[in-house]
C-alpha positions as YAML, in Angstrom:
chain: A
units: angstrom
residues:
- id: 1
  name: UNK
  ca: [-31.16, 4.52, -60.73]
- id: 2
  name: UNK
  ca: [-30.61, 2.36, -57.53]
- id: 3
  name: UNK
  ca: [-27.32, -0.01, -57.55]
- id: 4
  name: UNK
  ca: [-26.04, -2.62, -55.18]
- id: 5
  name: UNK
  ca: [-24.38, 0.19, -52.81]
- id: 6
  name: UNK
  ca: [-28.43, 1.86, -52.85]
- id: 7
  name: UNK
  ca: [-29.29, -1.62, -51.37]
- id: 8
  name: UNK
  ca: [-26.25, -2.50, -48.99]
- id: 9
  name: UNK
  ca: [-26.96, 1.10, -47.39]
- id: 10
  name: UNK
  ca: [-30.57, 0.46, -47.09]
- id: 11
  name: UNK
  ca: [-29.94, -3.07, -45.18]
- id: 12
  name: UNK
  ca: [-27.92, -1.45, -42.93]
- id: 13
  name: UNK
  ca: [-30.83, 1.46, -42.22]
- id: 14
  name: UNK
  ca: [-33.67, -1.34, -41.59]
- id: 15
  name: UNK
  ca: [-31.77, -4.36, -40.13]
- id: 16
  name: UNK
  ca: [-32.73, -3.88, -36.92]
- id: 17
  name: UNK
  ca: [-36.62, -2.90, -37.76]
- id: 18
  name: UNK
  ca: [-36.99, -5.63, -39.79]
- id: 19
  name: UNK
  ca: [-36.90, -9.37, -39.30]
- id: 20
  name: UNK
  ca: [-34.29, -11.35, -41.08]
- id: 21
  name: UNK
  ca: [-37.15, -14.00, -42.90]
- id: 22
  name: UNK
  ca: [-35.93, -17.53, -42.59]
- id: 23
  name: UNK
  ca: [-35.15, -19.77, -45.61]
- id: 24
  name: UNK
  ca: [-37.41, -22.88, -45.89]
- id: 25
  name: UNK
  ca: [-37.91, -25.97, -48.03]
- id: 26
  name: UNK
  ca: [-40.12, -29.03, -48.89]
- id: 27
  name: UNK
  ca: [-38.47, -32.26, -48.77]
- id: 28
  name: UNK
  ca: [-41.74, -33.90, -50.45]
- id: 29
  name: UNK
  ca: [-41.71, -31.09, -53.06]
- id: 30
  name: UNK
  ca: [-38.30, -31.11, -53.70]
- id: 31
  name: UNK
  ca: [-38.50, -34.67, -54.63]
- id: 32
  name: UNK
  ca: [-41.21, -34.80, -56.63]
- id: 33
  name: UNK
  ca: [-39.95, -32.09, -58.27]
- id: 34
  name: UNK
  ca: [-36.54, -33.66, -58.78]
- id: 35
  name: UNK
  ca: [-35.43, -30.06, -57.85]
- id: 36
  name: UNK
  ca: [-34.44, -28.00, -54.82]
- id: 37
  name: UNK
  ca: [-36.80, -25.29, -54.28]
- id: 38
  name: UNK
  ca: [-36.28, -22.44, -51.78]
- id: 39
  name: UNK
  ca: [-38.65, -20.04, -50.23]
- id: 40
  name: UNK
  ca: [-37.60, -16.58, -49.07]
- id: 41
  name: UNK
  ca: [-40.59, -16.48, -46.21]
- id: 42
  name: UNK
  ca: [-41.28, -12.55, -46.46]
- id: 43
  name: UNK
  ca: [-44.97, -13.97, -45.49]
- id: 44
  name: UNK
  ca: [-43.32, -13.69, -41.75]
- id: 45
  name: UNK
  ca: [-41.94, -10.29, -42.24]
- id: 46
  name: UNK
  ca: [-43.36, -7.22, -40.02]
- id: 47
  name: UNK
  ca: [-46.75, -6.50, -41.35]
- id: 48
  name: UNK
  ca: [-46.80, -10.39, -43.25]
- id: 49
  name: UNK
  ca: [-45.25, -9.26, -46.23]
- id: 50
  name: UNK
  ca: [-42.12, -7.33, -48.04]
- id: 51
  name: UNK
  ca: [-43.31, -3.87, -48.41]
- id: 52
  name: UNK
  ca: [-41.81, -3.25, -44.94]
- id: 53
  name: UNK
  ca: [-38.47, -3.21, -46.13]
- id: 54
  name: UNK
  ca: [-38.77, -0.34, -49.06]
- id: 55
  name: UNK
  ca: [-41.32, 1.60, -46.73]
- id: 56
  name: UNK
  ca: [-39.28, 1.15, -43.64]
- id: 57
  name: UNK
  ca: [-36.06, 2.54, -45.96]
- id: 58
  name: UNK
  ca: [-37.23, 5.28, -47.32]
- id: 59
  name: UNK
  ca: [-38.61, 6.60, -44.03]
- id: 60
  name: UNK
  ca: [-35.60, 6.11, -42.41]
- id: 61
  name: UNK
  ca: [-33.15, 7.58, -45.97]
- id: 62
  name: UNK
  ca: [-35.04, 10.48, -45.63]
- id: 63
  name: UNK
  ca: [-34.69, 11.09, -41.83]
- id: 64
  name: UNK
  ca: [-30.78, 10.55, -42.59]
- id: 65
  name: UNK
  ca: [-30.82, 13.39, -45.06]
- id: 66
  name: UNK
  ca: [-32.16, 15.59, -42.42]
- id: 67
  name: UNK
  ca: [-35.72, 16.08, -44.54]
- id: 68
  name: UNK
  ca: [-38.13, 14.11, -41.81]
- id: 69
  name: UNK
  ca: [-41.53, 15.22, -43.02]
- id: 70
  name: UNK
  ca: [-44.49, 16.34, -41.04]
- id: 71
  name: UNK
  ca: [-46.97, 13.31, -42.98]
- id: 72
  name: UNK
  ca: [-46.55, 10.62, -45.11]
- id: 73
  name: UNK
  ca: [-49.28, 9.25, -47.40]
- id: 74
  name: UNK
  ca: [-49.45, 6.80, -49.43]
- id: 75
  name: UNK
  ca: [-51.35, 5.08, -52.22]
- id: 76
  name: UNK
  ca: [-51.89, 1.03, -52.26]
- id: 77
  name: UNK
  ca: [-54.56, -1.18, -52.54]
- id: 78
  name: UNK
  ca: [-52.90, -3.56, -49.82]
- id: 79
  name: UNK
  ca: [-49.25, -4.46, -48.29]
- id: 80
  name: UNK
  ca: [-47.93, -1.48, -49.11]
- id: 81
  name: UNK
  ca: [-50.83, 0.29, -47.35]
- id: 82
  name: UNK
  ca: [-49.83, -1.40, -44.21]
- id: 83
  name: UNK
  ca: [-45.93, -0.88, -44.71]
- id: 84
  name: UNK
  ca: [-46.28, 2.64, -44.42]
- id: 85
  name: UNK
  ca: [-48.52, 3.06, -41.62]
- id: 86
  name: UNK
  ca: [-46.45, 0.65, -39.37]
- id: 87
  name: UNK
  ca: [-42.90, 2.05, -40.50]
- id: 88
  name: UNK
  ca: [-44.38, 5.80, -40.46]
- id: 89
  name: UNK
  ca: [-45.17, 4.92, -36.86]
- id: 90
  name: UNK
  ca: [-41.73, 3.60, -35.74]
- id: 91
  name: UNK
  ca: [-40.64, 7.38, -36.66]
- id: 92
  name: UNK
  ca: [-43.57, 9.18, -34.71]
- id: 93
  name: UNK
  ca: [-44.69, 10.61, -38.27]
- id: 94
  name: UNK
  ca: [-48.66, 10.90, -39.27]
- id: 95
  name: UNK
  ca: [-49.92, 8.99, -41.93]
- id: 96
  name: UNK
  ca: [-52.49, 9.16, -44.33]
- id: 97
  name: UNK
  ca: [-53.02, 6.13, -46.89]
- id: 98
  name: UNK
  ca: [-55.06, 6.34, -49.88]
- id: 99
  name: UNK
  ca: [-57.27, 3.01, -50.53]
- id: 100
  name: UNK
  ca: [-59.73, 1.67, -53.46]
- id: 101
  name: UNK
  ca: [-62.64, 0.33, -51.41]
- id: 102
  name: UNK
  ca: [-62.20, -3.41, -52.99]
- id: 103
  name: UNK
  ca: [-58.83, -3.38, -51.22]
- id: 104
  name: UNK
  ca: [-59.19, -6.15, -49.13]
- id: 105
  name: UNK
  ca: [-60.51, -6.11, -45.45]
- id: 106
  name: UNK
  ca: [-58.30, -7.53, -43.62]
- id: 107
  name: UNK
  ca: [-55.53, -5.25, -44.98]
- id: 108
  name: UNK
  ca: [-58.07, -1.61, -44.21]
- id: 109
  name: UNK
  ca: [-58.18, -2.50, -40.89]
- id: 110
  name: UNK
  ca: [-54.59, -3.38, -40.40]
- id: 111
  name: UNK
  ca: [-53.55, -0.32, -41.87]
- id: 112
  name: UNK
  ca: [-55.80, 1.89, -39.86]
- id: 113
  name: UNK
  ca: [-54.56, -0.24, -36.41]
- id: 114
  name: UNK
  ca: [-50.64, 0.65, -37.57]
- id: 115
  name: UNK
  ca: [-52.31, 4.18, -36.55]
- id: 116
  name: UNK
  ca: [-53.00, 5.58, -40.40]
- id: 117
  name: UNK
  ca: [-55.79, 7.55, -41.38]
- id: 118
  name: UNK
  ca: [-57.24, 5.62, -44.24]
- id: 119
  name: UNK
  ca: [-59.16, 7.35, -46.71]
- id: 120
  name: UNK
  ca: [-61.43, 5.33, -49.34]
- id: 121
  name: UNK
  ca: [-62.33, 5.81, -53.21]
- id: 122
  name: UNK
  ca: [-64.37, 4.48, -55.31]
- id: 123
  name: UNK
  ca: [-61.59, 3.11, -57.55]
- id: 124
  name: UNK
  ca: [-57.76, 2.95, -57.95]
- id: 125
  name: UNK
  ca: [-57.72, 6.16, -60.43]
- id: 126
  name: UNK
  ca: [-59.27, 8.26, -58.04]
- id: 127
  name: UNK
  ca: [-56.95, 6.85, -55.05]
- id: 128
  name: UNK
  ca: [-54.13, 7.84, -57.61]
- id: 129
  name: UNK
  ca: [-55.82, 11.22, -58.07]
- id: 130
  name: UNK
  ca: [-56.58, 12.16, -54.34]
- id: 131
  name: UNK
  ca: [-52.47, 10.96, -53.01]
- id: 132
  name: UNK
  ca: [-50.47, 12.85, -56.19]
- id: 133
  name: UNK
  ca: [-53.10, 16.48, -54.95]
- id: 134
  name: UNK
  ca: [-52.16, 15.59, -51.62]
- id: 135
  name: UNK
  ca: [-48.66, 15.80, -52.09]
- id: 136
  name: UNK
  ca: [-48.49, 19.54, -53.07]
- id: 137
  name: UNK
  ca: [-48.94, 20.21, -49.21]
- id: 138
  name: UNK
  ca: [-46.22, 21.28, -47.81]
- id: 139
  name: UNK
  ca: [-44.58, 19.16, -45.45]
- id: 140
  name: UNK
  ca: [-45.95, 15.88, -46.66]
- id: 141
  name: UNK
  ca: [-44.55, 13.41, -48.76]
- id: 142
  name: UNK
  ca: [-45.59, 10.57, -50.58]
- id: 143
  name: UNK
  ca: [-43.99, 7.29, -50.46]
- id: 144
  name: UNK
  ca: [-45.44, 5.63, -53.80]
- id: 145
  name: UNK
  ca: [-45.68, 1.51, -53.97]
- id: 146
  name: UNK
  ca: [-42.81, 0.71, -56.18]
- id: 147
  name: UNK
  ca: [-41.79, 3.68, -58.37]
- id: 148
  name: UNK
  ca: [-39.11, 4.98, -56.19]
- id: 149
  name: UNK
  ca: [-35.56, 4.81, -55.38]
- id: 150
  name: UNK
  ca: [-35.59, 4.07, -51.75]
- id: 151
  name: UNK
  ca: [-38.47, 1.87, -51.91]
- id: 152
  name: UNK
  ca: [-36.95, -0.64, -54.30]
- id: 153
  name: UNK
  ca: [-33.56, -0.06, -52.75]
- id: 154
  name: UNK
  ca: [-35.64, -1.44, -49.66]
- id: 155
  name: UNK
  ca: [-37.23, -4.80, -51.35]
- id: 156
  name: UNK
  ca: [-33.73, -5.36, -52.68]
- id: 157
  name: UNK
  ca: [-32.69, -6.36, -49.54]
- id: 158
  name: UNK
  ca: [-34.63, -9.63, -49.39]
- id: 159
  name: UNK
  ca: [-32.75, -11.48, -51.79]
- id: 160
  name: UNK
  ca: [-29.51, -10.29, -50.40]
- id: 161
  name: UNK
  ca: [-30.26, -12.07, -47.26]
- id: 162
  name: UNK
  ca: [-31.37, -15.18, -49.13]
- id: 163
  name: UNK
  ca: [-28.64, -15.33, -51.27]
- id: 164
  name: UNK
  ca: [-26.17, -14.74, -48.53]
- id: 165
  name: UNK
  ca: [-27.46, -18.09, -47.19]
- id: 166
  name: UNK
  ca: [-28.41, -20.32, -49.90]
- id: 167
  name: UNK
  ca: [-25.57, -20.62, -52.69]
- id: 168
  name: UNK
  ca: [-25.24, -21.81, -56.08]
- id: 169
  name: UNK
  ca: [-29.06, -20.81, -57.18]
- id: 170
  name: UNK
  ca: [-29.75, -21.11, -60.87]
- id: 171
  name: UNK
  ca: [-33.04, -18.81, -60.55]
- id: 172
  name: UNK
  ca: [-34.73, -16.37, -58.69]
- id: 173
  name: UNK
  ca: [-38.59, -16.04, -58.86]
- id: 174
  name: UNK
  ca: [-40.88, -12.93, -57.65]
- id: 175
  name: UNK
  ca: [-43.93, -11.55, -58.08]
- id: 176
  name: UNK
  ca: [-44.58, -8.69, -60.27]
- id: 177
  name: UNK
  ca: [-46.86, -6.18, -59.21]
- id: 178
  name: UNK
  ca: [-45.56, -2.65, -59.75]
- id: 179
  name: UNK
  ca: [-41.58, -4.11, -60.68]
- id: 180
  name: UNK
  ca: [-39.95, -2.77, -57.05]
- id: 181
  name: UNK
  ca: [-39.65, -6.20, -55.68]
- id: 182
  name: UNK
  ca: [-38.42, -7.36, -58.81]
- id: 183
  name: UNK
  ca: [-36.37, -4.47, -59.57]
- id: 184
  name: UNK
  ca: [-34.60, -4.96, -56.67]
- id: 185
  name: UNK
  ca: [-34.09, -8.45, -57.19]
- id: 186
  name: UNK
  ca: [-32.91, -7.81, -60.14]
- id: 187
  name: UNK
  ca: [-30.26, -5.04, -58.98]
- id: 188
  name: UNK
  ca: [-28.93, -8.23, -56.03]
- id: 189
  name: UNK
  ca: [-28.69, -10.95, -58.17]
- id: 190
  name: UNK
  ca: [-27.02, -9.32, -61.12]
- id: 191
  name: UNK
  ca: [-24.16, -8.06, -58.34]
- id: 192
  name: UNK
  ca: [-24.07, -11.19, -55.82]
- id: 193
  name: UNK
  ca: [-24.90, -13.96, -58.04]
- id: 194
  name: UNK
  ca: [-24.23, -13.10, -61.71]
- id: 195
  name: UNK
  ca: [-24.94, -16.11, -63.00]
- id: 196
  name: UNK
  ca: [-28.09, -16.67, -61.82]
- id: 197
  name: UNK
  ca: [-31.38, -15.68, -63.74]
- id: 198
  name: UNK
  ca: [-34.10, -13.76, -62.41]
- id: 199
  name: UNK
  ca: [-37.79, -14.38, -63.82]
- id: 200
  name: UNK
  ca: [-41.04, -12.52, -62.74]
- id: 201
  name: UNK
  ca: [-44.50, -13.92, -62.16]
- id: 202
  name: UNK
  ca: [-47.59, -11.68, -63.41]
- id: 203
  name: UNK
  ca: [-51.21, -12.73, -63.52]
- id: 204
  name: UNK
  ca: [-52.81, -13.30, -66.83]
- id: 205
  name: UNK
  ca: [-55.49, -11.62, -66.36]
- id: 206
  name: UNK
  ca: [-52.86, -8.37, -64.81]
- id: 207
  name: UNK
  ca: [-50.34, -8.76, -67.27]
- id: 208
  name: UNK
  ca: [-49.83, -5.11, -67.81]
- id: 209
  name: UNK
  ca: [-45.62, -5.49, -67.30]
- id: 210
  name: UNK
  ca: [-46.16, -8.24, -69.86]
- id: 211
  name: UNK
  ca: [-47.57, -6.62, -72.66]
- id: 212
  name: UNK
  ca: [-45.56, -3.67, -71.41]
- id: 213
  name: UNK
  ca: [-42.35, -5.42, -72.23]
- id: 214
  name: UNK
  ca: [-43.82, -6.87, -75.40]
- id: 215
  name: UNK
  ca: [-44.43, -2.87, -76.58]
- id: 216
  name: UNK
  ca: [-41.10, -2.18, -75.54]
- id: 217
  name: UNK
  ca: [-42.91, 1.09, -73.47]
- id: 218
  name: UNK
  ca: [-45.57, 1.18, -70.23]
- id: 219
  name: UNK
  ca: [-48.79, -0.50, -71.10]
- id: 220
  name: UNK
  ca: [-52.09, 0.78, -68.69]
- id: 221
  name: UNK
  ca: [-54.66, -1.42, -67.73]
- id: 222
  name: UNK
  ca: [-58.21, -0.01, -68.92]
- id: 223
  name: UNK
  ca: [-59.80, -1.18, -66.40]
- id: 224
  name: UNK
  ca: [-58.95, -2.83, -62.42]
- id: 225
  name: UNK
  ca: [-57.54, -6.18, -63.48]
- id: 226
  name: UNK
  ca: [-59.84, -9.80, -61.94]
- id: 227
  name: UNK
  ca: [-57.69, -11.65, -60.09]
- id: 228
  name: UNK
  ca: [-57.32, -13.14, -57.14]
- id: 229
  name: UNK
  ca: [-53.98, -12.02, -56.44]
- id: 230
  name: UNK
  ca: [-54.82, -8.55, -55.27]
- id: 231
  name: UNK
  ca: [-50.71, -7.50, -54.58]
- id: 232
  name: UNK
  ca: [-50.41, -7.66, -58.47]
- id: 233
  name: UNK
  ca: [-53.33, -5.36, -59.32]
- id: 234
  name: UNK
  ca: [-51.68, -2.69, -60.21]
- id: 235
  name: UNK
  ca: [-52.45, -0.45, -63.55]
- id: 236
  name: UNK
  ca: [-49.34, -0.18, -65.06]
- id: 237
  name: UNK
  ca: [-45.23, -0.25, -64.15]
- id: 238
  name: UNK
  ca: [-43.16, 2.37, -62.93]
- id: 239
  name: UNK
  ca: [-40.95, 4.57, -65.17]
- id: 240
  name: UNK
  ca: [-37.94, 3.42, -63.29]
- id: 241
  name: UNK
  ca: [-39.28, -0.21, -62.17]
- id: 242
  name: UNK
  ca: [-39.75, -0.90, -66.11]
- id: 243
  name: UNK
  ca: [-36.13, -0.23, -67.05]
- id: 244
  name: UNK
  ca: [-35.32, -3.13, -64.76]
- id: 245
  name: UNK
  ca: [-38.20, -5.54, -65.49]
- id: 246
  name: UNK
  ca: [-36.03, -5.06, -69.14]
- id: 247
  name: UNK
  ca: [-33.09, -6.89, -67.43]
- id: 248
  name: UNK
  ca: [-35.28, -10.04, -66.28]
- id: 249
  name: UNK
  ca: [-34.82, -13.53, -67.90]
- id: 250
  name: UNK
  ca: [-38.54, -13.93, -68.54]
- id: 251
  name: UNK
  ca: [-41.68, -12.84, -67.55]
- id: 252
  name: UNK
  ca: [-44.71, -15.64, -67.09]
- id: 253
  name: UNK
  ca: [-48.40, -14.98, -67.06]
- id: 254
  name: UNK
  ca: [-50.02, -17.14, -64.47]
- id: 255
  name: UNK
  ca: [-53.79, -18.24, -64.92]
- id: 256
  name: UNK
  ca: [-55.48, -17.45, -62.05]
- id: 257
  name: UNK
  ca: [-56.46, -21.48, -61.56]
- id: 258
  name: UNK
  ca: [-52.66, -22.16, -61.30]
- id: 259
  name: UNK
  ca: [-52.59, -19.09, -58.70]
- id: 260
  name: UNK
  ca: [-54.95, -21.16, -56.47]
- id: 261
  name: UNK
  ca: [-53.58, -24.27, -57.13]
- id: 262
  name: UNK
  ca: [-49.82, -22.96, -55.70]
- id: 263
  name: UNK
  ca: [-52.17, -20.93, -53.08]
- id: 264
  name: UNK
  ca: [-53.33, -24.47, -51.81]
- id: 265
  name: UNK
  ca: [-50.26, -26.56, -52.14]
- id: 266
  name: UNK
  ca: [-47.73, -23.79, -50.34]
- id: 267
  name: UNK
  ca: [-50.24, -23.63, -47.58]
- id: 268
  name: UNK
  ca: [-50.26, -27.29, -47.18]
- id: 269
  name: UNK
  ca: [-46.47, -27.99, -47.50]
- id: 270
  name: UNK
  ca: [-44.96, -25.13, -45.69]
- id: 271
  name: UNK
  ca: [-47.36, -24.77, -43.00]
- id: 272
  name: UNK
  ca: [-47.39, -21.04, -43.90]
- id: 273
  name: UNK
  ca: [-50.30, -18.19, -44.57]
- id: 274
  name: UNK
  ca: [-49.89, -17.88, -48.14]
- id: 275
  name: UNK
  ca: [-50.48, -14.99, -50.67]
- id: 276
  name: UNK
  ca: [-52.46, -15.72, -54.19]
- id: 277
  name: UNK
  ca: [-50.09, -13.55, -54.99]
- id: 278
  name: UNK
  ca: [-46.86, -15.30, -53.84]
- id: 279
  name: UNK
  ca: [-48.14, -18.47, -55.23]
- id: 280
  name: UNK
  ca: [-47.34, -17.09, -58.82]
- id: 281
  name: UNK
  ca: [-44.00, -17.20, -58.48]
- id: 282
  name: UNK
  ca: [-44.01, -20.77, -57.48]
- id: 283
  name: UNK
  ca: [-46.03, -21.33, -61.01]
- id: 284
  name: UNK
  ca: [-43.50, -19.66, -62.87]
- id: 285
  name: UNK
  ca: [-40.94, -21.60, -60.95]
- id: 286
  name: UNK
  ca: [-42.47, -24.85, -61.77]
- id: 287
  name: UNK
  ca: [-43.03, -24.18, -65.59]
- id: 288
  name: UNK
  ca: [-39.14, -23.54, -65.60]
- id: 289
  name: UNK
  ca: [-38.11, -26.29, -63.88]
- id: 290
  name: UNK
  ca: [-40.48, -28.76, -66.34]
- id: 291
  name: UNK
  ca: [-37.83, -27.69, -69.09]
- id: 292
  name: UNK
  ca: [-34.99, -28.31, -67.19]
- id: 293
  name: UNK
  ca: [-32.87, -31.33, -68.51]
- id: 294
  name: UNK
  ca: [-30.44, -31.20, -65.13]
- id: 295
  name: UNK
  ca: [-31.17, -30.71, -61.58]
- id: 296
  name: UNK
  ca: [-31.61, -26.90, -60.40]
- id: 297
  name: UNK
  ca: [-31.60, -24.63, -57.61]
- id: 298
  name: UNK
  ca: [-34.12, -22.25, -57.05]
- id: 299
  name: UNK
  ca: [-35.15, -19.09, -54.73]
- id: 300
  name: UNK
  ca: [-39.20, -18.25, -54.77]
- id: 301
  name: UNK
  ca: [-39.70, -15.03, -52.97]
- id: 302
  name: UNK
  ca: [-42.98, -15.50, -50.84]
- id: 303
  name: UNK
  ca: [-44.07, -11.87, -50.99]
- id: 304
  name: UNK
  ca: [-46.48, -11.84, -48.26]
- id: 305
  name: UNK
  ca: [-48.98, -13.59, -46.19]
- id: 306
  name: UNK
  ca: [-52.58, -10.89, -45.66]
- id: 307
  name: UNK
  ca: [-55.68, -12.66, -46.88]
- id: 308
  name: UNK
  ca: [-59.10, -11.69, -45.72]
- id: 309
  name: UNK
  ca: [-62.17, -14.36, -45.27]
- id: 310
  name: UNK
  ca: [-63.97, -13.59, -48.75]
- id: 311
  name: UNK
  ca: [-60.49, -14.65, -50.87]
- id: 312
  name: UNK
  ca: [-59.70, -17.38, -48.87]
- id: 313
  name: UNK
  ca: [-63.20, -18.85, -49.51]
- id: 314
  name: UNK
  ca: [-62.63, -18.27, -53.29]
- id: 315
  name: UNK
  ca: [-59.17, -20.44, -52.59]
- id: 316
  name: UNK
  ca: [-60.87, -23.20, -50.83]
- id: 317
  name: UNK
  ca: [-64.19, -23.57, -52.61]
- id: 318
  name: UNK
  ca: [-62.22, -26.12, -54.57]
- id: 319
  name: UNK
  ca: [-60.02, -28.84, -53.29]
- id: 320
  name: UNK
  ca: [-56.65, -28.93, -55.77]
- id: 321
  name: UNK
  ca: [-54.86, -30.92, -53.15]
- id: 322
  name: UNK
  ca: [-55.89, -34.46, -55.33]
- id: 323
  name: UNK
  ca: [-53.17, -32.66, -58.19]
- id: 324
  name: UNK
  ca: [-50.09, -33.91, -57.13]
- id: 325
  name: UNK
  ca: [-47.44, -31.30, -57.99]
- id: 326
  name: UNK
  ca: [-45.11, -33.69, -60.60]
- id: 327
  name: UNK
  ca: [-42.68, -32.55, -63.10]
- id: 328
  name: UNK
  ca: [-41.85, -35.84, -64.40]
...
């Protein structure tokens, strides 16, 4: 199981691959929050989102440990996709990425520019199915989305920066997907900032971590989840990634009409590209914050910023900017 050390090590592989996101605020949300709110801008890292970090690591761990393969492949209906292809191409290594054909557009062709071979299924089971045969070839190996040490060794390394600049943070917020951003999270907070709680956001209509941690064991989806955050469609958690979803301070199921809502407002405040799915970690944020009888800090980890034409039409067919976000 990854630690703080897993992480340090793993900045110092990437740092100079990698961009250092900035920190940014609202002043107009802030006050009519009556809160500060931070955003950890991983929107502008390389490839518009996080998964460079843990795909960028565990390239580069494994080149360290003398075991450089002759392909990589991967499996991801999106960022990760992308991750891979670009940081398997910083080490002159062949890729091959395993996609469901709803995976969005916009994120195919990006990971076929980043020089991939991208090969289509019909579904996310038989994308699963095709990367774990693939793997028994020799000389490949396959970097999975979020079950794996490296990989959430690599996410882990967002917070650090952020919490390396901002200070006295009551919570952390992040999208949950798979767990590896949040398991990193997680892994930094607990060791930089031990008094600060970490919560994950999950769709409602995803919530497979949720009901996972309800069961107290891995829940699967029975079918591919519909929401409009596409980074959080994943079928179930990681064996590893759930042990630390365990450790969070709460888990909140987003409806997909708050996802939007957040999708709009971030856009418009922060002059950014926004993710559905970052936006539910702003939700959760802002349910906290509603209960909160003193003013609080808080990080929200914008996970990434890759949206294709058809989902920003479903984000814009309705105008949400006439809610005024208001806690009090």
């Amino acid at each position: 199981m990854p630690d703080i050390k897993d992480i340090i090590k793993a900045q110092e592989r990437i740092h100079t691959f990698i961009y250092k996101t900035p920190v940014l605020k609202s002043s107009l949300l802030n006050e009519w929050c009556g809160h500060e709110v931070f955003f950890k801008a991983e929107c502008l890292q390389k490839i518009g989102a996080f998964k460079a970090r843990g795909a960028c690591n565990a390239i580069s761990w494994l080149i360290e440990n003398n075991s450089k393969p002759k392909r990589i492949i991967a499996n991801s209906s999106g960022n990760h996709a992308q991750a891979v292809a670009w940081a398997a191409s910083q080490f002159g290594i062949p890729s091959t990425i395993y996609m469901p054909v709803y995976a969005s557009k916009v994120k195919v062709q990006a990971t076929r520019s980043y020089g991939a071979e991208v090969e289509l299924s019909e579904n996310r089971i038989i994308t699963d199915e095709k990367v774990k045969e693939a793997a028994k070839e020799e000389g490949t190996y396959w970097i999975p989305p979020f079950n794996h040490d490296q990989v959430i060794s690599g996410q882990g390394t967002a917070i650090v920066e952020a919490l390396h600049e901002i200070t006295d943070v009551d919570a952390v917020f992040a999208p949950c997907g798979g767990g590896g951003l949040l398991s990193g999270t997680v892994i930094a907070t607990h060791a930089l900032s031990p008094d600060t709680k970490v919560f994950g956001a999950e769709p409602f209509n995803a919530n497979d971590a949720a009901q996972s941690l309800k069961m107290n064991s891995i829940q699967r989806l029975q079918s591919v989840p519909d929401t409009i955050a596409d980074g959080a469609m994943t079928m179930a958690v990681g064996d590893i990634t759930f042990q630390y979803l365990k450790m969070l301070d709460g888990l909140f199921e987003i409806e997909e009409s708050k996802i939007i809502y957040w999708t709009q407002w971030l856009t418009h405040l922060l002059k950014l590209h926004i993710e559905p799915t970052s936006a539910m970690a702003m939700e959760a944020g802002f349910q906290w914050l509603k209960n909160q009888k003193t003013k609080r800090r808080i990080i929200v980890i914008l996970s990434g910023g890759n949206i294709d034409q058809e989902t920003s039409l479903k984000i814009w067919s309705t105008n949400h900017l006439d809610a005024q976000p208001k806690i009090r």
